[in-house]
C-alpha positions in Angstrom: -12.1 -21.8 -18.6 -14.5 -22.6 -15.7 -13.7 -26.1 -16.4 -10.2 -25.7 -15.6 -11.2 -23.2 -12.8 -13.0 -26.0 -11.0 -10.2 -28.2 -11.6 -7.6 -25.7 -9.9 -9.7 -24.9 -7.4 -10.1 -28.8 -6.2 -6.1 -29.3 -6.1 -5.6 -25.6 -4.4 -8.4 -26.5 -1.4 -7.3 -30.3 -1.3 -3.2 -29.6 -1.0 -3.7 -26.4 1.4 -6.2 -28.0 3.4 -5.4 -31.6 3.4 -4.8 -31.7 7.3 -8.0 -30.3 7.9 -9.8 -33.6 7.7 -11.3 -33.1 4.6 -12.3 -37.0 4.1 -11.3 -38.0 7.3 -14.4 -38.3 9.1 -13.5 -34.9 11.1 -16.6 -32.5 12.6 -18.5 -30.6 10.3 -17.5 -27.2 10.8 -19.8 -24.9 12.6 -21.8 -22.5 10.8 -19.9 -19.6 11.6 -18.1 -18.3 9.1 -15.1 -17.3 11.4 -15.2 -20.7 13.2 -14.7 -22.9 9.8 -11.4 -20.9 9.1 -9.5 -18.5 10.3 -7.5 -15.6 9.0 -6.0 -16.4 5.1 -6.3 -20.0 5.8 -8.6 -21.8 3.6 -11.6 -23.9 5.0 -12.1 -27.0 4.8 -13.3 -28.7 1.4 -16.2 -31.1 1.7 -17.4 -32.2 -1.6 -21.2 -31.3 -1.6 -23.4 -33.0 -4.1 -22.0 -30.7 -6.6 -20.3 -27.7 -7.3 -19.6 -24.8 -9.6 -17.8 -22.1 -10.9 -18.0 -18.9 -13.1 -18.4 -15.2 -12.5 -20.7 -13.5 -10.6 -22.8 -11.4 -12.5 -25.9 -10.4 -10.2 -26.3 -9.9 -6.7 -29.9 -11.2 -5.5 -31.3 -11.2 -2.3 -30.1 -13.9 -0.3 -27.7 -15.1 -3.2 -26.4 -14.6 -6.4 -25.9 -15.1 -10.2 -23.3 -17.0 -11.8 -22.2 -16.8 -15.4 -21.6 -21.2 -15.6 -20.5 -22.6 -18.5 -22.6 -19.8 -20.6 -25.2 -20.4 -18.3 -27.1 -18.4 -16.0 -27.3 -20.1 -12.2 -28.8 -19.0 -9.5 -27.1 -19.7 -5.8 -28.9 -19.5 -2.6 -26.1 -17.9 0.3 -28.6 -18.7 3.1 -26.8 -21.8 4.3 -23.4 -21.2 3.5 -20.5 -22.4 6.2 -17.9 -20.4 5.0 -16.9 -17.7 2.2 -13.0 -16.8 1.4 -12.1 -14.0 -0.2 -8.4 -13.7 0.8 -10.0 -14.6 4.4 -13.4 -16.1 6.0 -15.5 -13.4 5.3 -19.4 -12.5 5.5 -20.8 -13.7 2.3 -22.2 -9.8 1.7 -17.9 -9.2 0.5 -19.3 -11.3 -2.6 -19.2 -8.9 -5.5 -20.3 -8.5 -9.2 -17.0 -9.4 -11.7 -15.5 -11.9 -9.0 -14.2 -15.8 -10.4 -16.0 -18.1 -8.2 -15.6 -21.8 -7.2 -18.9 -23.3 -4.8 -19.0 -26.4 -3.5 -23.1 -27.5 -2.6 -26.2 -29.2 -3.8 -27.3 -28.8 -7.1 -30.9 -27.6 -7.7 -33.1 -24.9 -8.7 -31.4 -22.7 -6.6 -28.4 -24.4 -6.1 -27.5 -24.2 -2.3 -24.3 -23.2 -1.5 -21.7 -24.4 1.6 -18.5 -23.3 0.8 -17.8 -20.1 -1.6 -13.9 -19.3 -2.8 -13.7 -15.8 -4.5 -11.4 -15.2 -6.7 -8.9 -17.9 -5.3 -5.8 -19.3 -7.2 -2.5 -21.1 -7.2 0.8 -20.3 -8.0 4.1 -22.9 -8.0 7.9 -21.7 -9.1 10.8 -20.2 -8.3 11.7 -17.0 -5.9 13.3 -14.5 -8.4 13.6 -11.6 -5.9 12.2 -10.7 -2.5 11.6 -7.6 -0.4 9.4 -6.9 2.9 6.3 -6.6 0.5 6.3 -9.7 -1.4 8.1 -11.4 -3.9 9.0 -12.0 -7.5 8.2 -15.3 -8.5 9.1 -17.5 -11.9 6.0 -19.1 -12.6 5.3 -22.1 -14.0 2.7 -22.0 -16.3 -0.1 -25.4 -16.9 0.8 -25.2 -20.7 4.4 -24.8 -20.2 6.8 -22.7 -20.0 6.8 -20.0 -17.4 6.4 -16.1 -16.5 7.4 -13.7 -14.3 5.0 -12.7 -11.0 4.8 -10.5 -8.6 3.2 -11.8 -5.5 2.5 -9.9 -2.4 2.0 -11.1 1.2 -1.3 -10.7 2.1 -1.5 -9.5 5.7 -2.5 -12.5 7.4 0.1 -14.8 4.9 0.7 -18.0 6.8 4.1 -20.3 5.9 4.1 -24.3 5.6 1.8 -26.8 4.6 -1.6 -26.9 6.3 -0.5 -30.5 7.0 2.4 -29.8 8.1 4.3 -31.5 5.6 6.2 -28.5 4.6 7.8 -26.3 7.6 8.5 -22.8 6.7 9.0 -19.3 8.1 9.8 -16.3 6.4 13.0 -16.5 6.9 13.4 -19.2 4.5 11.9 -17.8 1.6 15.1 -16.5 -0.6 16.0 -16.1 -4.4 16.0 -19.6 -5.8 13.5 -21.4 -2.9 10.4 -23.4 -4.9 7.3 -22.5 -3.7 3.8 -23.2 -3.4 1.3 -20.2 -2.7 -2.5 -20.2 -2.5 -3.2 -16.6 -3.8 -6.1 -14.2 -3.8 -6.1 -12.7 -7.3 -7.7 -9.1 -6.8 -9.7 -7.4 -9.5 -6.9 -4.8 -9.5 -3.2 -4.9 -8.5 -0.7 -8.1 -8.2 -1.5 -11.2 -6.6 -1.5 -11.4 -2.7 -0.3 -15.0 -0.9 -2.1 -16.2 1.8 -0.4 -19.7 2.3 3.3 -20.0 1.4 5.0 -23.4 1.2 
């Protein structure tokens, strides 16, 4: 499962953030938390030396524990860039039972950069919508598909991060396909924060 965690995780940060740079040669981003992204958007991926995933099962000072793999790894948070969880947040939001992807350098701690909490991505078909969110036919990566209800988080942006895709909420209706980066909260239905 972490595995394909990982996996997802890489093609949710590289299609949402694509026109962020990431392998461009753009500006590191500054080590403010806030200044590396803003709002729902996600920041910038920049492969690290390696990177992990798995669930957090201890809070430590200045880091954490992550269940890897049936592993135990320890991660230092005391040179992190930025931390989503639905949003840039302080990495203190970090919490025992949430799905982690970090991107860093492997070691004995491993130093993270970048932390996504509890971070997914959903692709189908609007089945219904109302000022909430929406009802959306999933597709599934085995096949086949399932019915979803996704909110709109309260910072939800529309369109690509590249541009790519232009979209307002006006254009979402029964039977648009769409993209969503999501925030999958321990309780409750799924909350988009990028729509495309």
């Amino acid at each position: 499962m972490h595995r394909l965690l990982a996996v997802l995780i890489v093609a949710i940060v590289t299609t949402a953030c694509s026109s962020l740079g990431a392998g461009s040669g753009a500006p590191a981003p500054s080590a403010s938390p806030r200044a590396a992204a803003t709002s729902s958007e996600v920041a910038e991926f920049h492969p690290g030396a390696g990177s992990l995933s798995g669930r957090v099962i201890r809070i430590v000072p200045d880091g954490l524990v992550v269940n890897s793999a049936d592993r135990e790894v320890t991660v230092d948070l005391k040179l992190v860039v930025d931390v989503w969880k639905e949003r840039s947040v302080p990495a203190s939001a970090i919490e025992v039972g949430d799905d982690v992807f970090i991107n860093g350098t492997e070691g004995s701690p491993f130093v993270a950069r970048y932390v996504w909490s509890n971070i997914g991505r959903i692709d189908g078909v609007v089945a219904a919508i109302d000022n909430a969110g929406m009802d959306v036919q999933v597709r599934n990566l085995a096949g086949g598909t399932r019915m979803e209800r996704v909110e709109f988080s309260a910072d939800v942006q529309f369109g690509a991060v590249d541009g790519s895709v232009k979209l307002s909420r006006a254009d979402l209706v029964v039977g648009r396909t769409i993209g969503a980066v999501v925030y999958r909260p321990p309780l409750g239905p799924l909350r988009a924060t990028r729509i495309w």
